[in-house]
N, C-alpha and C positions, 0 to 999 in steps of 0.2 A: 331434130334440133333446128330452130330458124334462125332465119339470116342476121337477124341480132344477136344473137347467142354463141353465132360463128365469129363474129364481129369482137364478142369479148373475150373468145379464148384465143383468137392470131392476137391480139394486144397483149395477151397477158402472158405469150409465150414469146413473142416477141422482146416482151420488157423483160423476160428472164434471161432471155440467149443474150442480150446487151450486159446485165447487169453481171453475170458469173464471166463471161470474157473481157468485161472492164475492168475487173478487179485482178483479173490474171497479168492483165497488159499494161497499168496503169503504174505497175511496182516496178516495171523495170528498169524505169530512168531515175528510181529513188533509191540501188544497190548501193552507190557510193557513200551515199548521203547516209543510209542504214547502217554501211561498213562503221563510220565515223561515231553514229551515236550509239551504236551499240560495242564500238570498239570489238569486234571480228574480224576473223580472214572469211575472203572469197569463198571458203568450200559453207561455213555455216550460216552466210546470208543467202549463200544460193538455197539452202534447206527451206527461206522462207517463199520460195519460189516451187520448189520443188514439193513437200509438203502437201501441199495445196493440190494440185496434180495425182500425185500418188494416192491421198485419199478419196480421190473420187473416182482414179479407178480401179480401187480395192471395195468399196461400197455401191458402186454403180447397180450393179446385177443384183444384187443378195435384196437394195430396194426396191429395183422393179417390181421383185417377184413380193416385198411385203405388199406394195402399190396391189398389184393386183387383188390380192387378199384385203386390203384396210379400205382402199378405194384410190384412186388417182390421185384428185384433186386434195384428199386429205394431209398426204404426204407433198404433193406438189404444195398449197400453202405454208405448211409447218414448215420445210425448207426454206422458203421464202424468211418469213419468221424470223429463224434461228440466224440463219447466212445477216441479216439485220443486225441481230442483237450481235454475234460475233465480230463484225465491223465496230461496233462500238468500245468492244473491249478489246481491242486489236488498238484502240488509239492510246487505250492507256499502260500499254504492257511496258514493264520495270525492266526487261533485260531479253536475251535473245532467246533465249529457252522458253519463257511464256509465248511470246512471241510465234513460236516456230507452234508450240502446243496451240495456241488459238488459232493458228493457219490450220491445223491439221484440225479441227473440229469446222471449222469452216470449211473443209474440202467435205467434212460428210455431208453439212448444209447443201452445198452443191451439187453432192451426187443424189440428194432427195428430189430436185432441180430436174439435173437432167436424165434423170432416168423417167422422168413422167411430163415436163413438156413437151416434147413430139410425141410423144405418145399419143397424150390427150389431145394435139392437133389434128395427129392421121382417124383418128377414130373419128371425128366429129366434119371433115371433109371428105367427099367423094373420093373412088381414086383417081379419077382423069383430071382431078386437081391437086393431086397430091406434093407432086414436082412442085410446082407453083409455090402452093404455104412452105414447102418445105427449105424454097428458094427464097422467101421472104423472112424465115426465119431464118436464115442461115447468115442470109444481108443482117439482119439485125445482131447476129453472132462477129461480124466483121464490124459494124460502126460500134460495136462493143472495141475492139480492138482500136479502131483506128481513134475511138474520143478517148481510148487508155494511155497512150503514150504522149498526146496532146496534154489532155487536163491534167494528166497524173504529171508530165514532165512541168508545164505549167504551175500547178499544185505547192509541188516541191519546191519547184525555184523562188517562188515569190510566197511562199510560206512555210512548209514543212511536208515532209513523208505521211504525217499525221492527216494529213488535209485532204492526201487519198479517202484514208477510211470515212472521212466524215464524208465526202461526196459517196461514197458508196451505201453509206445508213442511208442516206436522203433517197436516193434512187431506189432502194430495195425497200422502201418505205413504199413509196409509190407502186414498186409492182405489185406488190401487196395487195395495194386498193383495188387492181386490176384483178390480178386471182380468187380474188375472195367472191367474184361475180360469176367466176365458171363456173357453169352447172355442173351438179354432182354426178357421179359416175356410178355403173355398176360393182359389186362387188361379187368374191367368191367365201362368203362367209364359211360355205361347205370346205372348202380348204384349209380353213384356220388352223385344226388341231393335226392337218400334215402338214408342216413347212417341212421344207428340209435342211435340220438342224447342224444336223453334219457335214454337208456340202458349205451349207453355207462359211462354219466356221473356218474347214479347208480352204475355201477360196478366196477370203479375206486374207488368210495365212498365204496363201501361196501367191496371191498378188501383193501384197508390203513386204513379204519377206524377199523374194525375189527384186524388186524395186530396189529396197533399202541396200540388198547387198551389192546391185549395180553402182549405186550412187557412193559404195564405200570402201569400191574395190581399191583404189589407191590412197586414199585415208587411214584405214584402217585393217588390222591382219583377220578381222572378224566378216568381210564383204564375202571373202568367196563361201565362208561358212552359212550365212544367210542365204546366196544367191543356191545354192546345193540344196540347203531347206526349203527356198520356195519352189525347186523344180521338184522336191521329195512332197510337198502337199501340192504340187500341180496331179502327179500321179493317182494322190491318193483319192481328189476331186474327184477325176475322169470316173475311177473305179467306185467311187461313192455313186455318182451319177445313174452309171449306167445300174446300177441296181434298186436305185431309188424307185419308190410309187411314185412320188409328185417332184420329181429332179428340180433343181435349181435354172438348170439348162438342160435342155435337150438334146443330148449329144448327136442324137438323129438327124439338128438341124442343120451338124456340120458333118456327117458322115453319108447323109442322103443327100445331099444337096452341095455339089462340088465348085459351083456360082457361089451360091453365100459365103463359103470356106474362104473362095480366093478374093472375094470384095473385104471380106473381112482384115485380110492376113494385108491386101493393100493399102488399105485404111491404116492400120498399125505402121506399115512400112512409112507410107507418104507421111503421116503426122509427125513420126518418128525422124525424119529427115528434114522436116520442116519447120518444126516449133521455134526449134533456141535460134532462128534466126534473128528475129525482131532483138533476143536479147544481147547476141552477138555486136551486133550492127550498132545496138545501144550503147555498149562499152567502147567501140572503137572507136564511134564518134565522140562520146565525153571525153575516152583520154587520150587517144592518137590524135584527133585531130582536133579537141581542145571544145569544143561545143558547149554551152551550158545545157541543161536536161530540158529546156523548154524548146531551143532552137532543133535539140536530136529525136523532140516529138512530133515536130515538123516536118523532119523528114522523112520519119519511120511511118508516117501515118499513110505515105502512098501507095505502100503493099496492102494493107487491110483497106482502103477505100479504095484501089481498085476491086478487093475483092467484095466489099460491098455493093458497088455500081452495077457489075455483073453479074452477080450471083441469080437476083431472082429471075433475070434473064434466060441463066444458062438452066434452074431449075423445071421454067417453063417447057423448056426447050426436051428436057427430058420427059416431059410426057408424049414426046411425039415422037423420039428418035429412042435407037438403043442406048440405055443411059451408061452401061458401060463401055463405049465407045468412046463417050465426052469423057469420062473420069479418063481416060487414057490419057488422052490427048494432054487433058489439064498435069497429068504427073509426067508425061512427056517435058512440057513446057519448066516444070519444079527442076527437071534434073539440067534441064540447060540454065538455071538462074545457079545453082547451085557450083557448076563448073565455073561459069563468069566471075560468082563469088570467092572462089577460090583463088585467084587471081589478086586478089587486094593487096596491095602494100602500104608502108609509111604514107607514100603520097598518090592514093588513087582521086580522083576527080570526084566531086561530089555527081556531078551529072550523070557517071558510072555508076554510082551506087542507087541513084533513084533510078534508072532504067531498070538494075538489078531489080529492085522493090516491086516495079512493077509487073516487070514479068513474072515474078514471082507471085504476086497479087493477082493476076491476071490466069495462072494456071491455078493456083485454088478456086478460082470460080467454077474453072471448067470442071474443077474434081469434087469437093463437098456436096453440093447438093446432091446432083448425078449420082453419084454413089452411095448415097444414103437412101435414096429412092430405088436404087438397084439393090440392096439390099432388104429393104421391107418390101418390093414384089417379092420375096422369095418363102413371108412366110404369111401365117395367118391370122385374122386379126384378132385371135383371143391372145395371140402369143406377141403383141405389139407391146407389151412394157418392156418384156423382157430381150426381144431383139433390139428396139433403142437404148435399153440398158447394154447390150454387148457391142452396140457401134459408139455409145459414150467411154464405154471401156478401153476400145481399141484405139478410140480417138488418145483418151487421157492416158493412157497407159503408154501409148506413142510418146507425146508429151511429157511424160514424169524420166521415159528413156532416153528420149532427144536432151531435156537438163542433165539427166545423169550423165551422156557421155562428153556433154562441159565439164561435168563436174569432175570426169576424171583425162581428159584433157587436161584441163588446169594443173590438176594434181602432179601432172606429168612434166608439165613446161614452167611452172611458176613455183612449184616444190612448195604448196601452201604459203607461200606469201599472200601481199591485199593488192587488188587489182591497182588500188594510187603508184603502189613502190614498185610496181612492173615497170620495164623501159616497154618503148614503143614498138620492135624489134620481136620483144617477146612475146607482148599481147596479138601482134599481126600473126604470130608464129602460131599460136593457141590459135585463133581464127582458123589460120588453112588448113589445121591438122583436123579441124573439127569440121568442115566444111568436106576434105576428103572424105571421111567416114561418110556422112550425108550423104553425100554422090555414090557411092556402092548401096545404102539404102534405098534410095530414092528410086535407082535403077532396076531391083529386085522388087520394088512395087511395081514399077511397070512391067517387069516380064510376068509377076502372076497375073496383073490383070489382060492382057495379052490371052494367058492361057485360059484366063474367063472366057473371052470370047470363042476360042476353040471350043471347051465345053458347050458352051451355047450352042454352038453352031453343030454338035453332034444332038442335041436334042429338039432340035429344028426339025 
């Protein structure tokens, strides 16, 4: 492939890592404003947050593996596509349940997305430049974030929640024009008449089923019945797998390989302790400390633009050093943002809370790319959809968990009331309780990846 050709697929994965984390981040200074017009409680607008999340990583994997069979770039477009047209009827939905339906068909859009952008970038650059693109996408996954809380809070204030999705058709129109220019890819047509049909549908079950019954443990008396379902087709997965001809996953690559296991499982952890930050912080500043959603996208945006600044930095950086060292370091830094955060009251300083931001911004650099590059060294490049399919997994799957355990926080401290009619007292309270959890996650991310480096150092 020449250097123009390389030129359009960093642009057009680029413009995808921005556009799927704009849309994730862009809604969260619009939950009040959604409480209002759709007349909900807290637990079913958080659905239109969470949704979104959970179906991308319940489809994540199960795409990779058609990617490789149908062709990369085929499924990477049509995503693009779909995720378009979804936006557009996201502006006109009637009530919350459509709503929540059109989030979740757009979360598949997504995982068509990101199960084949990295992919198609590590394929088509060297590896000694891998870190690098992968650090450049990754920057572009964070000004996703940090123009979501900006223009979306923006959006909102001076127009409507509506005015997100329209800036999102407009954007996903554009990557469009860029994807459509990526060379096409190989395919494994000899594959086509083995998928595997039964794994697949297991692992789609045992990831939403699982998901859902987290997010409905205190809602509802039917959570822990689904979360038991999803660990009964997690079982039934593994043992599909391992007898399968053409597996969905290779179990080998987490039972031969004790590095990829534990990058993995930290990946899930870190993400998992980190996501519902941004949305935390969102709330406290709209209704503790009184903010309109434009001034609280202002301030939110210095955790994801630090992480933007440094990321392709710290990616570089991992082609030279052991990259599961930096990921340390950076979920080091997560769990002391995470303690400081815990700390919040009625009246913390705003100057605290942007230090918080940034250090928190500041150790996702160190961890994201690093660790995503320490992940694919581990495996081989026919098998690259499908392990960026299971680091998008672990990624969003962290994420649909980190919502869920707001969601049943809340449950806990607000007894399903709306975030307006909480006193201030109560929402700080939700804050810390959820903020504790996180710090016993976050923590447990770093001791596996810790034990990463032990392993390493026994195959030195």
């Amino acid at each position: 492939m020449n250097t123009d050709e390389n030129r359009e697929v960093l642009k057009a994965v680029m413009t995808t890592a921005f556009i799927t984390t704009y849309m994730g981040s862009a809604l969260n200074l619009s939950v009040p404003a959604l409480e209002v017009y759709f007349d909900a409680n807290s637990n079913l607008i958080g659905w239109i947050v969470t949704i979104y999340t959970l179906t991308v990583a319940a489809f994540s994997v199960p795409i990779g593996k058609v990617a490789d069979v149908t062709g990369k770039k085929k499924v990477f477009v049509s995503g693009i596509a779909v995720f378009a047209l979804l936006s557009a009827a996201c502006i006109f939905a009637p009530d919350i349940r459509v709503m929540i339906i059109l989030r979740c068909i757009q979360g598949i859009a997504a995982a068509m997305i990101f199960a084949t952008n990295n992919a198609i970038l590590i394929s088509c650059f060297p590896s000694e430049k891998r870190g690098k693109v992968l650090g450049l996408s990754t920057a572009a996954t964070y000004v996703g974030l940090s123009a979501g809380p900006v223009i979306g809070g923006m959006l909102n204030h001076y127009f409507s929640w509506q005015a997100v999705f329209v800036s999102s058709v407009a954007v996903s129109l554009a990557a469009l024009c860029f994807a459509v220019r990526v060379p096409d890819d190989a395919k494994s047509p000899e594959e086509k008449d083995m998928l595997d049909v039964k794994g697949n549908i297991s692992y789609v079950i045992a990831i939403a089923s699982s998901l859902y019954g987290l997010s409905s443990l205190t809602a509802s008396s039917y959570g822990w019945i689904f979360l038991a379902g999803g660990i009964v087709f997690g079982v039934i997965f593994v043992r599909t797998e391992l007898k399968a001809a053409r597996p969905l996953i290779k179990i080998s690559m987490f039972t031969q390989d004790t590095d990829f296991t534990l990058s993995n499982i930290s990946a899930l952890l870190n993400y998992g302790a980190t996501y519902a930050i941004s949305y935390l912080i969102s709330i406290y500043l709209q209704i503790v400390m009184g903010f309109s959603s434009g001034k609280a996208g202002l301030v939110l945006i210095a955790m994801p633009l630090t992480q933007a600044v440094f990321s392709p930095a710290m990616g570089k950086l991992s082609d030279k050093r052991e990259p599961y060292k930096i990921a340390t370091a950076g979920m080091g830094l997560c769990v002391l943002s995470l303690i400081l955060f815990s700390f919040i009251n009625e009246n913390t300083p705003l100057a605290y809370l942007m230090t918080c931001l940034v250090i928190t911004g500041f150790g996702f650099a160190l961890f994201s790319s690093p660790n995503t590059n320490a992940i694919m060294q581990r495996v081989k490049k026919e098998d690259y959809s499908v392990a960026n399919s299971i680091v998008a997994t672990m990624r969003t799957y962290g994420q649909s968990a980190s919502m869920c355990i707001v969601s049943m926080v809340m449950g806990l401290t607000l007894a399903g009331g709306s975030l307006e009619a909480a006193s201030a007292r109560s929402l700080v309270t939700t804050l810390r309780y959820s903020f504790y959890v996180y710090i016993v996650m976050c923590s447990m991310a770093v001791f596996f990846s810790c034990r990463r480096g032990k392993e390493s150092s026994k195959h030195r």
